[in-house]
N, C-alpha and C positions, 0 to 999 in steps of 0.2 A: 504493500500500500504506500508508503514512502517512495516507494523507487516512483512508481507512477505521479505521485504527487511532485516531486522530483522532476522528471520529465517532462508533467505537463507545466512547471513554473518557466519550465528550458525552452519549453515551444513559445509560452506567452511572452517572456523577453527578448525571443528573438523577432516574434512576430514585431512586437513595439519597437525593435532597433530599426528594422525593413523599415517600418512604416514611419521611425524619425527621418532616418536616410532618405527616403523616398522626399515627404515633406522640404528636406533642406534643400536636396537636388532640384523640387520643383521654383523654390524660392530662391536659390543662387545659383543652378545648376545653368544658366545663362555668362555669366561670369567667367565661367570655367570653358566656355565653350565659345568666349570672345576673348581668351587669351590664348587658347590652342591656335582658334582663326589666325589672331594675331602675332603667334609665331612663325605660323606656318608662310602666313604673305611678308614678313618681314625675310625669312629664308630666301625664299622667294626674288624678293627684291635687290639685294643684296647680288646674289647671284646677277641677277638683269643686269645691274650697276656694273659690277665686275666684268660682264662681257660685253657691256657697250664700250665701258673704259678702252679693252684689250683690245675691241674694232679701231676706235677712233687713233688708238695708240700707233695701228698695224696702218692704216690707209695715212698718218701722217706718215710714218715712216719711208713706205712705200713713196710719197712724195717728194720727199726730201734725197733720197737716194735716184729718181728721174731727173730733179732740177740740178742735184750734180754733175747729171751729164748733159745737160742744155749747153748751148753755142752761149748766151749768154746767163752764167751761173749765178752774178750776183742779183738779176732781176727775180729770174726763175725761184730762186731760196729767196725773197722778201716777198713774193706773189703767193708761196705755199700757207695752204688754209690753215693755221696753226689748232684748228677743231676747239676751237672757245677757250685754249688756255695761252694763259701771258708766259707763262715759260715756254713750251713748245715755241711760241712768237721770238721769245728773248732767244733763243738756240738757234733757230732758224738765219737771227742776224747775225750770232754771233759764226755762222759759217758763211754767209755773206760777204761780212767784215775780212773771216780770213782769205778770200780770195779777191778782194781787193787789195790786200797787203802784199799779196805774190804780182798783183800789176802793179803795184810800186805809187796804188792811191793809200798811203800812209793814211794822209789828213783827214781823207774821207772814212776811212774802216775806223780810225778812231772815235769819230762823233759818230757814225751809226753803234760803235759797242756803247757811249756813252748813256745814247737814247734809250739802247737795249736795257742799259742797267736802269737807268730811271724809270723803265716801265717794268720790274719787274724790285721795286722797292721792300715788298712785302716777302721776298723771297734773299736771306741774306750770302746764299752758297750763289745765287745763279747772278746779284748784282754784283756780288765782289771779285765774281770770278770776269765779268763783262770789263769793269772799271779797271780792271788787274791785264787784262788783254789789251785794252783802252791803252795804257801806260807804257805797254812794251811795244803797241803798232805806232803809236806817236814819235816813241822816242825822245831825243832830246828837241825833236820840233815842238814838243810841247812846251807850255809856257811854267815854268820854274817852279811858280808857287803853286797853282794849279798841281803839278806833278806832285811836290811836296805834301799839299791838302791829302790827294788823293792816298798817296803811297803811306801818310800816318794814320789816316783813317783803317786802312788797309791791315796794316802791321800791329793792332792793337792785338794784349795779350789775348789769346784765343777763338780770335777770326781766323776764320775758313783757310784763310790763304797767307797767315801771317809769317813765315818761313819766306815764300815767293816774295811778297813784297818787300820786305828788308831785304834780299837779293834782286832785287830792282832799285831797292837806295841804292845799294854799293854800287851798285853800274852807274847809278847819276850820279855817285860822287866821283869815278873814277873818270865819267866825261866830261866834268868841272874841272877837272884837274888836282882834285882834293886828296890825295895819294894816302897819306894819312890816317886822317878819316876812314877811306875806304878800308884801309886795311885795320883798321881799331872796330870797326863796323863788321865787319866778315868775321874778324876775331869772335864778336859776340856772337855772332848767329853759329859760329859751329858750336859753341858751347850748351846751344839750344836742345831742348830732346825733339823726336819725331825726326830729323833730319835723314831724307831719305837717301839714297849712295847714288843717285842721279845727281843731288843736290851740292852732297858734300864735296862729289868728284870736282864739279864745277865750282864752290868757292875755294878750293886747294889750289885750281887753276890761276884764279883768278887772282891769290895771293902769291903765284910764282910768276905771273906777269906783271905783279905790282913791284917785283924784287924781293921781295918777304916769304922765308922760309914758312911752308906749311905750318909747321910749331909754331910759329909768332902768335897762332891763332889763343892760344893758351893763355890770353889778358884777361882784364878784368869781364867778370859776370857779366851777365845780359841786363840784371838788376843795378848793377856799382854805377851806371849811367845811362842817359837817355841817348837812343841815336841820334846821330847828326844829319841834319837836312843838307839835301844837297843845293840850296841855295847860295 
């Protein structure tokens, strides 16, 4: 008699749990089935995003690899559809630029890379690296302080390209005539970390053309002073 009594309390609780369950699903089971929806279509979307990106990435690319071979390269790469992005646009000049540097329009590749950087402001790897090409297509036709501006902004502790840049002082102080400098200047930057062996090969060079044994390089920190402008 117990066991049954037993039994039938087992059925009636579970009937009542069914029937809370039931009840709750009818009252929030909407909820639960607008956040599945709603994973399901953000999956979904996601994915779409991802392969339109990958289209528009492939038909720029595709682009830019035809206007390389156009009769004329520099129109053809400023004409390509950069597909809504200012970077794509900013790259596309900046390969422009370099083929105007190989026809020996310095003045012009360097105000289109400057343009490039100024339109792609919100982006600090793709304007420092435009204003950084800017400085080396110019040369010393650029204007002094101009180049200085440029090249300190450039060289500040932990910009993108602050190694490059300080290796474009020293070449403007070495075209200034500033001998010194230059090599008190190179000293610091090999002392630098990151220095890649592209890099280092070229400032060793650079202090055996200045007359300055390699080791000279061993002066004071990068920190004991500020570089010297090549003004």
């Amino acid at each position: 008699m117990a066991n049954q009594n037993d039994s039938f309390i087992d059925e009636v609780t579970e009937d009542l749990r069914r029937d809370r369950l039931f009840r709750l699903f009818r009252r929030y089971g909407w909820i639960v089935l607008l956040a599945i929806l709603g994973i399901v279509l953000g999956a979904a979307w996601r994915e779409y995003s991802r392969s339109q990106h990958e289209t528009r990435a492939e038909v720029w690319g595709d682009a830019i690899l035809s206007a390389e071979q156009a009769q004329d390269r520099v129109a053809a790469l400023s004409a390509v559809d950069p597909q809504g992005g200012a970077g794509r646009k900013a790259l596309s000049e900046m390969l422009a630029a370099g083929f105007e540097a190989e026809a020996g329009l310095d003045q012009k590749a360097a105000e289109r890379l400057k343009a490039a950087a100024d339109a792609v402001k919100d982006d600090p790897v793709l304007r420092d690296l435009a204003l950084l090409k800017a400085v080396m297509a110019a040369g010393p036709a650029m204007d002094a302080a101009e180049r200085d501006r440029i090249l300190s902004e450039l060289s500040k502790a932990g910009a993108p390209f602050e190694l490059l840049a300080l290796e474009q002082k020293a070449v403007a102080l070495i075209g200034a005539g500033r001998k010194e400098d230059a090599i008190m200047l190179i000293g610091q930057i090999q002392q630098k970390d990151g220095l890649s062996e592209p890099l280092r090969r070229r400032l060793s060079e650079m202090m055996i053309t200045l007359g300055a044994e390699p080791e000279r390089a061993e002066g004071p920190g990068p920190q004991s002073m500020p570089a010297p402008t090549a003004n």
